[in-house]
C-alpha positions as CSV (number, residue, x, y, z in Angstrom):
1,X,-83.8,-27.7,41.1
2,X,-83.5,-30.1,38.2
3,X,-79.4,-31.3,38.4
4,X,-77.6,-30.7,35.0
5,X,-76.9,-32.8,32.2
6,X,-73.7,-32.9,30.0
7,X,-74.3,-34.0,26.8
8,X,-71.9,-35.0,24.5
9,X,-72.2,-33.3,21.2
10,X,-69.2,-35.1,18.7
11,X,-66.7,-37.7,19.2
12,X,-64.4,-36.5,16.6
13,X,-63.0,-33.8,14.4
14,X,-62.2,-33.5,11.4
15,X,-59.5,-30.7,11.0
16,X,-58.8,-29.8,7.0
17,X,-55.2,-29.8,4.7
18,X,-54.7,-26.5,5.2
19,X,-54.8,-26.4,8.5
20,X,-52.9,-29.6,8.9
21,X,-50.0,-27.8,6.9
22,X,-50.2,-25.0,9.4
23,X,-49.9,-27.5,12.4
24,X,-46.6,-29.1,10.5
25,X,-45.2,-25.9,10.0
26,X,-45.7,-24.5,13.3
27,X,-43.8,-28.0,14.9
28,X,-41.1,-27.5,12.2
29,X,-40.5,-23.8,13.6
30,X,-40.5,-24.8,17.6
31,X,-38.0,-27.7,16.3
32,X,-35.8,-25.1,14.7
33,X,-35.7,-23.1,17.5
34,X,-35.1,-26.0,19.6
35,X,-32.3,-27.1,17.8
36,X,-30.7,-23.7,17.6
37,X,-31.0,-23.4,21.3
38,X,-28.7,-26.8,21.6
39,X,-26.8,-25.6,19.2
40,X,-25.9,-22.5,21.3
41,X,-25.9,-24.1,24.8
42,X,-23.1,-26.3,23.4
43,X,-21.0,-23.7,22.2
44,X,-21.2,-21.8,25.4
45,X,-20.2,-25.1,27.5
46,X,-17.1,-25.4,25.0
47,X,-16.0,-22.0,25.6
48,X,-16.4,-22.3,29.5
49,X,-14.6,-25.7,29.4
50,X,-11.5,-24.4,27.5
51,X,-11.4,-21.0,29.5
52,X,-10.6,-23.5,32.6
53,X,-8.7,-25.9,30.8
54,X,-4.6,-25.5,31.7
55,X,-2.1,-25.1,29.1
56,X,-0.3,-28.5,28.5
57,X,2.7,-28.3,26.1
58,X,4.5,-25.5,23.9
59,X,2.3,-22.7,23.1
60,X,1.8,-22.9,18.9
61,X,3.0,-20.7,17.1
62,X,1.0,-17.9,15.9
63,X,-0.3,-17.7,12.3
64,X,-0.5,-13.8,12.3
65,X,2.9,-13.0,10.2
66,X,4.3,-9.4,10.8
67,X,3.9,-6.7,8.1
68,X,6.6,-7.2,5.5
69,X,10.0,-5.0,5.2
70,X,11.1,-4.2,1.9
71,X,14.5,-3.4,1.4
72,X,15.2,-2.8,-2.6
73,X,19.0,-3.6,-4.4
74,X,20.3,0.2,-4.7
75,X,23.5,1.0,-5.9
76,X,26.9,0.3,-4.5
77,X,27.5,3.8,-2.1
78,X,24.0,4.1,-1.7
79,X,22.2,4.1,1.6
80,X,19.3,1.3,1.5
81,X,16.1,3.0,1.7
82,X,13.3,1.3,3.7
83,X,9.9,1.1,2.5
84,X,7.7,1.7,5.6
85,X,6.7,5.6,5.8
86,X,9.8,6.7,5.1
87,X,11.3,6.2,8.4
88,X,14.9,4.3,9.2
89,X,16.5,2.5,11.9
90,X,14.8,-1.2,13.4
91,X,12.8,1.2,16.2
92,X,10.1,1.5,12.6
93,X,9.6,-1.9,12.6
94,X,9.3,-2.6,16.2
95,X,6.6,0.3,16.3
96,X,4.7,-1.1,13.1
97,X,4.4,-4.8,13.8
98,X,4.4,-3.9,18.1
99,X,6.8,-7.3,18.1
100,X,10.3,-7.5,18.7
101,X,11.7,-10.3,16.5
102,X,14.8,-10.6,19.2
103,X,12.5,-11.7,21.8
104,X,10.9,-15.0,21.4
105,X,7.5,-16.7,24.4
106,X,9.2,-18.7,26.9
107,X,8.7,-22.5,26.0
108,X,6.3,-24.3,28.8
109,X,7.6,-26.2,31.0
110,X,7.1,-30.4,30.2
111,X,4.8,-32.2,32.9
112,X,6.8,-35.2,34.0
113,X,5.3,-38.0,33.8
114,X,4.7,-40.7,36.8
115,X,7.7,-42.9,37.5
116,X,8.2,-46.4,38.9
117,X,11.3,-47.5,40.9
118,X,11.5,-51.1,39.4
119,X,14.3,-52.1,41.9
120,X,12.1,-52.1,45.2
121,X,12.2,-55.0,47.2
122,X,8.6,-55.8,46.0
123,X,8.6,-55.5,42.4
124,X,12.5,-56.4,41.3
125,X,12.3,-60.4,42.5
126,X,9.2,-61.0,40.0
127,X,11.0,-59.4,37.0
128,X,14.4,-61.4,38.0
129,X,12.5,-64.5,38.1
130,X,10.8,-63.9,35.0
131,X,13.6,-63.3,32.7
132,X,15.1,-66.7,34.5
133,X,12.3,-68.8,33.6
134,X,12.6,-67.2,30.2
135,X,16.2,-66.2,29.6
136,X,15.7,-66.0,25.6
137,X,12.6,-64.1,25.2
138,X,12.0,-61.1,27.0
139,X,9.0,-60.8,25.3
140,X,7.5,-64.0,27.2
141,X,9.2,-62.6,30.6
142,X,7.0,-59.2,30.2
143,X,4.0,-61.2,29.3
144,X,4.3,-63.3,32.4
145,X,4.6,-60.6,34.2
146,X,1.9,-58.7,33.1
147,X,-0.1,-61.6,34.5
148,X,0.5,-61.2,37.6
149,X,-2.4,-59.7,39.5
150,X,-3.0,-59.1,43.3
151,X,-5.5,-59.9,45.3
152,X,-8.8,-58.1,45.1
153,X,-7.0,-55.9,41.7
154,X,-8.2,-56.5,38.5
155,X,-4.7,-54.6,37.0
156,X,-1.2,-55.8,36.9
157,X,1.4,-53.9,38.9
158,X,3.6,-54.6,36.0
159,X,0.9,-52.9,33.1
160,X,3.6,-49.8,32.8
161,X,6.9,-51.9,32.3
162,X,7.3,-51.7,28.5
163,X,9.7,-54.2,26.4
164,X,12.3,-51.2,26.1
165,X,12.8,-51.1,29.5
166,X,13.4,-54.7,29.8
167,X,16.0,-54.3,27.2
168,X,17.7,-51.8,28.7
169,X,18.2,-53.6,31.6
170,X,19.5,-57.3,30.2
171,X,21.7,-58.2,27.0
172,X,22.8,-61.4,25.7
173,X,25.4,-63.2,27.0
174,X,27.7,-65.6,24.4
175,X,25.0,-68.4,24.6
176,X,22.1,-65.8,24.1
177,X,20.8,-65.4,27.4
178,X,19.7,-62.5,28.4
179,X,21.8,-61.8,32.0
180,X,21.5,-58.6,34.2
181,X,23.7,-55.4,32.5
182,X,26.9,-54.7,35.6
183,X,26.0,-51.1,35.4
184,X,21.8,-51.9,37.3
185,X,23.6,-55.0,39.1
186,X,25.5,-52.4,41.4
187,X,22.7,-50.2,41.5
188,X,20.4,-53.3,42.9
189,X,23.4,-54.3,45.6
190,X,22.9,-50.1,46.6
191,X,19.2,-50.6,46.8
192,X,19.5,-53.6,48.8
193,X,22.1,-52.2,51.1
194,X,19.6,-48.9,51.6
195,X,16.9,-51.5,52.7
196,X,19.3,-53.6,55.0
197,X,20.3,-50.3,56.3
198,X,16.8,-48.9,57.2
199,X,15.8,-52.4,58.8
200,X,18.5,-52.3,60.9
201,X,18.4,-48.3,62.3
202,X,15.7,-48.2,65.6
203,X,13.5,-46.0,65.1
204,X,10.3,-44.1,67.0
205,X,9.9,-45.0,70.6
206,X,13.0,-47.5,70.3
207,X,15.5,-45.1,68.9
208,X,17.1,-45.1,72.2
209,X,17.1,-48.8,73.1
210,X,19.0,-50.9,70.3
211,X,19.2,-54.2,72.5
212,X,15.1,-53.9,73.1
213,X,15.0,-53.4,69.1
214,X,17.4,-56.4,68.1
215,X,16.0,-58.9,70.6
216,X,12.4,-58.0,68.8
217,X,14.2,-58.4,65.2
218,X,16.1,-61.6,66.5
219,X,13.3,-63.3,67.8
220,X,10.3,-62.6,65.1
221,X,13.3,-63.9,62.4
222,X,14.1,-66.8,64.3
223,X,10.0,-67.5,64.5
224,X,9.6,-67.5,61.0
225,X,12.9,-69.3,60.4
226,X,11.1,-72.0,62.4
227,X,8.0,-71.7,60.2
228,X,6.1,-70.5,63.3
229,X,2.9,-68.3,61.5
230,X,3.1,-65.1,62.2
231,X,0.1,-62.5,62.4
232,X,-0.4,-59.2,64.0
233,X,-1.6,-60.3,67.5
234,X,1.4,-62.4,67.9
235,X,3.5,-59.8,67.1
236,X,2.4,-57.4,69.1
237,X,2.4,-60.1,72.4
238,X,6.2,-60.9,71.6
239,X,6.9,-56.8,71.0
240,X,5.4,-56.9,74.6
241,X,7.0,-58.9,76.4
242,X,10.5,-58.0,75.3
243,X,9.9,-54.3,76.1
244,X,8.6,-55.4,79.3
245,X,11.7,-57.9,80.2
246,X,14.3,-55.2,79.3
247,X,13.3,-51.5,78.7
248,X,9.6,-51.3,80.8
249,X,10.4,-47.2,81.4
250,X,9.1,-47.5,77.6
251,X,5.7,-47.5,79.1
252,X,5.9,-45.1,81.7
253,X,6.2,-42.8,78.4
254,X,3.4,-40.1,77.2
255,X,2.7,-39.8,73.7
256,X,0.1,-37.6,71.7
257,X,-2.7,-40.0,73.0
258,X,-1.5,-40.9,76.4
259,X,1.0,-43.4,77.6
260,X,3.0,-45.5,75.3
261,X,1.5,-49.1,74.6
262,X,2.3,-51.3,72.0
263,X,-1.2,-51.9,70.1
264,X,-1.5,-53.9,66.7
265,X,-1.0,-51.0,64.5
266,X,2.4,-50.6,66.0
267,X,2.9,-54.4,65.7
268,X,1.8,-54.1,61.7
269,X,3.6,-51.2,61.4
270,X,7.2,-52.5,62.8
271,X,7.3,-56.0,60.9
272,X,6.6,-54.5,57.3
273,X,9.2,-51.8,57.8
274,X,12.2,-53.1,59.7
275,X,11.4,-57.2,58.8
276,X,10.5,-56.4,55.3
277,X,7.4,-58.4,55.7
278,X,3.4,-58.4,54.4
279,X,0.2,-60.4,54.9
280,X,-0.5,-63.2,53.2
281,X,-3.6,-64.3,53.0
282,X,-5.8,-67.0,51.6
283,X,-9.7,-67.5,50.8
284,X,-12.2,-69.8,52.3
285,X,-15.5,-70.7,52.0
286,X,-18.3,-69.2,53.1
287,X,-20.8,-71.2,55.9
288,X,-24.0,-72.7,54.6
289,X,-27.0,-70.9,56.5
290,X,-31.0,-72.3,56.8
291,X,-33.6,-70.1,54.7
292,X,-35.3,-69.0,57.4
293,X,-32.0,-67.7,59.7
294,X,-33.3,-64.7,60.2
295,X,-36.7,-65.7,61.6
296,X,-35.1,-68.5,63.8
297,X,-33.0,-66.0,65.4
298,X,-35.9,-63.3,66.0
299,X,-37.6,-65.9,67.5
300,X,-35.3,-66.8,70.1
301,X,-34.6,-62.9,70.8
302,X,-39.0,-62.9,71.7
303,X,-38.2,-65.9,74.0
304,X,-35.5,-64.3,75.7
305,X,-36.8,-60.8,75.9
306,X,-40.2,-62.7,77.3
307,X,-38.3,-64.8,79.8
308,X,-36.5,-61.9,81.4
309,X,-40.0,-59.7,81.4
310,X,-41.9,-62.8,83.0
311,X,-39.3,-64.1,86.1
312,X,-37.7,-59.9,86.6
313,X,-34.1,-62.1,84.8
314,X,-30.9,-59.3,85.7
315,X,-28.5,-59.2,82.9
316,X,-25.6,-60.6,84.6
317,X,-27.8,-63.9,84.7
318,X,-28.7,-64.0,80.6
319,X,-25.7,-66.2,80.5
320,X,-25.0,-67.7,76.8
321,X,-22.4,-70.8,76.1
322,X,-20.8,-72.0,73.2
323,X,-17.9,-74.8,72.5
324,X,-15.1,-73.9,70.0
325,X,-11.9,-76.0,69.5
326,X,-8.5,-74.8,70.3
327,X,-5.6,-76.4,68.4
328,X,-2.5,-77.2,70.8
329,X,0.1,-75.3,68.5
330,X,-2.0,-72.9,66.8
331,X,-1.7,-72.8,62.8
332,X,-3.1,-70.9,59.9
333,X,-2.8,-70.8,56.4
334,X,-2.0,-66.5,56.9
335,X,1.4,-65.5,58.1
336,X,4.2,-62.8,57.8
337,X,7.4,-63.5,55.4
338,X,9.3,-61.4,53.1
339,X,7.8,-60.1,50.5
340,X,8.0,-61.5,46.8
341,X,9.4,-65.2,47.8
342,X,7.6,-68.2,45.7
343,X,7.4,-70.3,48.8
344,X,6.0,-69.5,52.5
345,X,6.4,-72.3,54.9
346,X,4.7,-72.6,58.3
347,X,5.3,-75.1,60.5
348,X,2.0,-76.8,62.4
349,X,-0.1,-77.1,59.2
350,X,-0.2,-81.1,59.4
351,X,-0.6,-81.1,63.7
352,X,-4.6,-81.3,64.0
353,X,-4.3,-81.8,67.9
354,X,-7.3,-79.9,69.6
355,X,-9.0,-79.7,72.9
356,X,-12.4,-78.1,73.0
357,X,-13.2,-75.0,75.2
358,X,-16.8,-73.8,76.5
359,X,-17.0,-69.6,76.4
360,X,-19.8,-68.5,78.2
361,X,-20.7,-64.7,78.7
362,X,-23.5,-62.8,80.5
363,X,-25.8,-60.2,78.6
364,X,-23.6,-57.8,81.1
365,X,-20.5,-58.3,79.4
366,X,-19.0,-60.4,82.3
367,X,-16.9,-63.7,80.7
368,X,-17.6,-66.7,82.9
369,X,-14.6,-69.5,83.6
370,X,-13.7,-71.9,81.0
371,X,-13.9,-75.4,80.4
372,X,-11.5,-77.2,78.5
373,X,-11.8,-80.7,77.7
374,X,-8.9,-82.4,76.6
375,X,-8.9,-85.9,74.8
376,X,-8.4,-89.4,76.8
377,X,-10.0,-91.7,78.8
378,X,-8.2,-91.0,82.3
379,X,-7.7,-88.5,84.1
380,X,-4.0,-88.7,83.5
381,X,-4.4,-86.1,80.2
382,X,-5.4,-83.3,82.9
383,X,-3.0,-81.2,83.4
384,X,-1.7,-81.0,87.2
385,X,0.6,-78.2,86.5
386,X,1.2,-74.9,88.6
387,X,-0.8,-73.2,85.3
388,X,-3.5,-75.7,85.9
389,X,-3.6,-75.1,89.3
390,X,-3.8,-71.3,89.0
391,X,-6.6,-72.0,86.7
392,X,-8.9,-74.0,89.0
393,X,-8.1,-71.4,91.5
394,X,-10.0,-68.7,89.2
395,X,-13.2,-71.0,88.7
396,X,-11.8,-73.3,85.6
397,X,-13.7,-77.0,85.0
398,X,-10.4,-78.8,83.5
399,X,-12.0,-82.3,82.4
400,X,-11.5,-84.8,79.4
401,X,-13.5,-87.1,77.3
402,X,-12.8,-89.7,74.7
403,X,-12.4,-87.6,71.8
404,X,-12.3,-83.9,73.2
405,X,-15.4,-83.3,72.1
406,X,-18.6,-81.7,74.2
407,X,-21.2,-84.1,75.6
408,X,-24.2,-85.4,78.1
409,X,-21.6,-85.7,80.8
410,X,-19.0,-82.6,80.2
411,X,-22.1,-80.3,80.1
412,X,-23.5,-82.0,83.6
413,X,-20.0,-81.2,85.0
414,X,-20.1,-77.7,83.3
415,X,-23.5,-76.8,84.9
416,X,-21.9,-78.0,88.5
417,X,-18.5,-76.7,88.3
418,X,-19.3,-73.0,86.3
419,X,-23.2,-72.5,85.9
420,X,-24.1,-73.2,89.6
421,X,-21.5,-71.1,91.5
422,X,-21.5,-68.2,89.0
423,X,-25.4,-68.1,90.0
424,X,-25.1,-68.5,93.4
425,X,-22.1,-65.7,93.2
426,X,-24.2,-62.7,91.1
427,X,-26.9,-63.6,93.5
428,X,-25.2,-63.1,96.2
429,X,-24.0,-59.3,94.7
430,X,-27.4,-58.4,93.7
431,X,-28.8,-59.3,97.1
432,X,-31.2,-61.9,95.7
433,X,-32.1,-65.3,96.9
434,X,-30.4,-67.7,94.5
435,X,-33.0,-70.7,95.6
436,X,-35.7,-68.6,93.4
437,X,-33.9,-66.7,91.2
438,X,-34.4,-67.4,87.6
439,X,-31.5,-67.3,84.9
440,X,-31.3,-68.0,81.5
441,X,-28.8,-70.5,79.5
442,X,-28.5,-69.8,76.0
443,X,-27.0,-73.0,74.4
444,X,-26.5,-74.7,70.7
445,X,-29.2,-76.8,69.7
446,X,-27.2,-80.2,69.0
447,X,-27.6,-83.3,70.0
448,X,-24.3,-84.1,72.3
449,X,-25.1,-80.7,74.1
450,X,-29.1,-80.1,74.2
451,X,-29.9,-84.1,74.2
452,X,-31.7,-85.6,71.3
453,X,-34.9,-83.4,71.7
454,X,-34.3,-80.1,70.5
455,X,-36.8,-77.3,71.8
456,X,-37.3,-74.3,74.2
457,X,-39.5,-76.4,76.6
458,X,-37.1,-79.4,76.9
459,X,-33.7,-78.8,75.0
460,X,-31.5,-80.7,77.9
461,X,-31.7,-84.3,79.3
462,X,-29.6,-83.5,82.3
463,X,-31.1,-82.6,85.8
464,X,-31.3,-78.7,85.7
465,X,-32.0,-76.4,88.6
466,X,-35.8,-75.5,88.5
467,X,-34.8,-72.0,88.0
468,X,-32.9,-72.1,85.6
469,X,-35.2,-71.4,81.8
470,X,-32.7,-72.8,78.8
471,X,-33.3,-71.0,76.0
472,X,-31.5,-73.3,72.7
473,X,-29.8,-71.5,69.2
474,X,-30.9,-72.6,66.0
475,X,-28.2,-74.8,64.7
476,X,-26.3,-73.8,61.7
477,X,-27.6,-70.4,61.9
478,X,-25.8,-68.2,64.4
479,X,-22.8,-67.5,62.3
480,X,-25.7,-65.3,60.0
481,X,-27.1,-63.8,63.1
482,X,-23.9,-62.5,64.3
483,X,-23.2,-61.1,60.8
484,X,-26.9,-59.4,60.8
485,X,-26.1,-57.6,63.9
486,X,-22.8,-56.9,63.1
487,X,-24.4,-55.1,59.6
């Protein structure tokens, strides 16, 4: 059977005017229709949208007007005759128009609007300073203060304080300064003395234990006095240790969620109530990370995963290290202090004393002993003291070097003193041999710790023990792994 051919017969067609005007009035009709259909979607959405729209306001008043009475002038003695049907009295009017003109719609009641209490503790110290930096203009005072914007807000707390307001609250003195009306200066000294009040009342768990309370007040003040900086952890360890030294029944006590502990939210919640404090905080640069972080940091997850495949590694001997520095009176630029005050001191900012400590963990979630190295070059800047001694007693390497700082021979003594034992220990508990069981060592890939060469086949100079397999971190590019996870 022959197959079948199409053939093409025309390209084109040529269509005529009158059927062109047929095509452009057919389109003109379906646009009509179109339109009309809009048209009456539209109308229907507007009707549905004020059917469910609430009454704001006085009702108006309705345009309808009642049908009208006509009395005619008669004649003195003459009884007025009213022109509505024939019938008398006010019950013919009240029938006719079906309203009585006595009775009148309730008016709605006015929505109040939203109201700010200028006089807190956290707004009243910027509008006080503002009028004293300019005490002739309160124009300039509310434009300063409309300037002022928290963090992370693009809008002033100040955006609804209106130049009205400012003048009701300040006139001119006899050298035209604006000063502080006596009628909102005793209403500020009430304020104040309802805050003072409510800091000093226990409240919660320490309703019942006043001395536990003040001692907490006393000694957080006298921190901060001190210029000691303040944050939540600290806080909560100095809420602890009172309660513990002079009311510890507190924590034989059962709450909702258990027994009573003092965690950070408690700690947050107790300074910006009773010390009339909040967090301060300031911004700092972000780390530089390599291009390629990501695939530097799945490539040293392969070599671990392949190491502990390969030599049958337990998770308690995945062991990872890493040095950090440890200032000797801790110091940040975040603390707690009242709020609204210009200046926030901290004592500690210019001390840059450090030692450096070595935190190593297994995969298991076990944290191996520390090393701290303090700076010197005897062994007189060891401590010898009954903490230090406790310290060694738990497995602690307390050494020093020249500048405090991680090198060839802290990490040989590091590898004796914590490595070795913690292997020979898990070991030991898992009923393995320890001469040939493997482990694995994750360390930072820099110089003073991994020697000068830098790879997974040779990343430390030091004599290791043949089973151990060092596995080393891409340098400068943890800090975006941790973040990855974390994501």
């Amino acid at each position: 059977m022959a197959p079948k051919v199409a053939t093409i017969t025309k390209f084109f067609s040529v269509i005529s005017k009158e059927e062109q005007l047929a095509q452009w009035q057919r389109s003109q009709t379906q646009l009509g229709e179109r339109l009309k259909e809009q048209a009456a979607r539209r109308e229907e959405a507007k009707k549905a949208r004020l059917a469910t729209k609430r009454l704001v306001g006085r009702p108006k008043k309705s345009t309808t007007m009642p049908s009208a009475i006509l009395i005619p002038v008669q004649a003195s003695g003459q009884q007025p005759a009213i022109q509505n049907g024939g019938e008398q009295g006010d019950a013919a009017g009240v029938e006719e128009t079906g309203v009585d003109a006595s009775e009148k719609p309730p008016p709605a009641k006015k929505k109040r609007g939203s109201y700010t209490n200028w006089f807190v503790p956290d707004l009243w110290p910027f509008i006080e300073q503002a009028v004293k930096q300019h005490p002739k203009s309160l124009y300039e005072a509310l434009f300063s203060l409309q300037h002022i914007r928290k963090p992370g807000r693009v809008s002033s707390p100040f955006d609804n304080l209106t130049i009205s307001t400012l003048k009701g609250w300040f006139e001119k003195d006899v050298t035209g300064r604006f000063v502080l009306r006596r009628k909102y200066e005793e209403a500020i000294k009430l304020q104040s003395t309802r805050s003072a009040a409510q800091d000093k009342e226990p409240w919660g768990i320490l309703k019942d234990h006043p001395v536990a309370f003040q001692m907490i007040v006393d000694t957080l003040k006298g921190m901060r006095d001190s210029g000691q900086p303040l944050d939540s952890t600290i806080a909560q360890t100095v809420i602890q240790g009172i309660i513990s030294a002079v009311a510890p029944e507190l924590y034989e006590r059962r709450t909702k969620s258990g027994f009573f502990s003092v965690s950070r939210r408690f700690a947050r919640k107790f300074v910006r109530r009773h010390m009339g404090w909040t967090w301060r905080r300031s911004t700092t640069t972000a780390s530089k990370l390599p291009v390629d972080w990501e695939s530097q940091g799945h490539d040293m997850a392969y070599r671990i995963g392949a190491l502990v495949k390969t030599y049958d590694i337990p998770e308690e001997l995945v062991i990872n290290s890493d040095q950090t520095a440890l200032h000797i009176r801790p110091s940040t630029d975040q603390t707690y202090d009242v709020k609204g005050v210009k200046d926030v001191k901290s004592l500690g900012k210019d001390d840059k004393r450090q030692i450096t400590c070595t935190v190593s963990s297994a995969a298991s979630g076990d944290l191996l002993p520390l090393q701290l190295i303090f700076q010197g070059k005897t062994t007189v800047v060891v401590p010898k003291d009954p903490g230090a001694v406790a310290a060694r007693a738990k497995g602690w390497h307390l050494t020093m070097s020249s500048n405090h700082w991680s090198n060839q021979q802290t990490m040989r003594e590091f590898v004796d003193q914590v490595i070795v034992p913690w292997h020979a220990k898990q070991c030991e508990e898992l009923g393995r041999a320890s001469s040939s069981q493997h482990y694995i060592w994750n360390i930072d890939c820099w110089k003073q710790a991994a020697g000068r060469r830098c790879s997974s086949a040779a990343p430390f100079q030091a004599p290791l023990p043949h089973s151990v397999q060092s596995v080393a971190k891409p340098a400068s590019s943890m800090s975006g792994a941790q973040q990855g996870a974390a994501g």
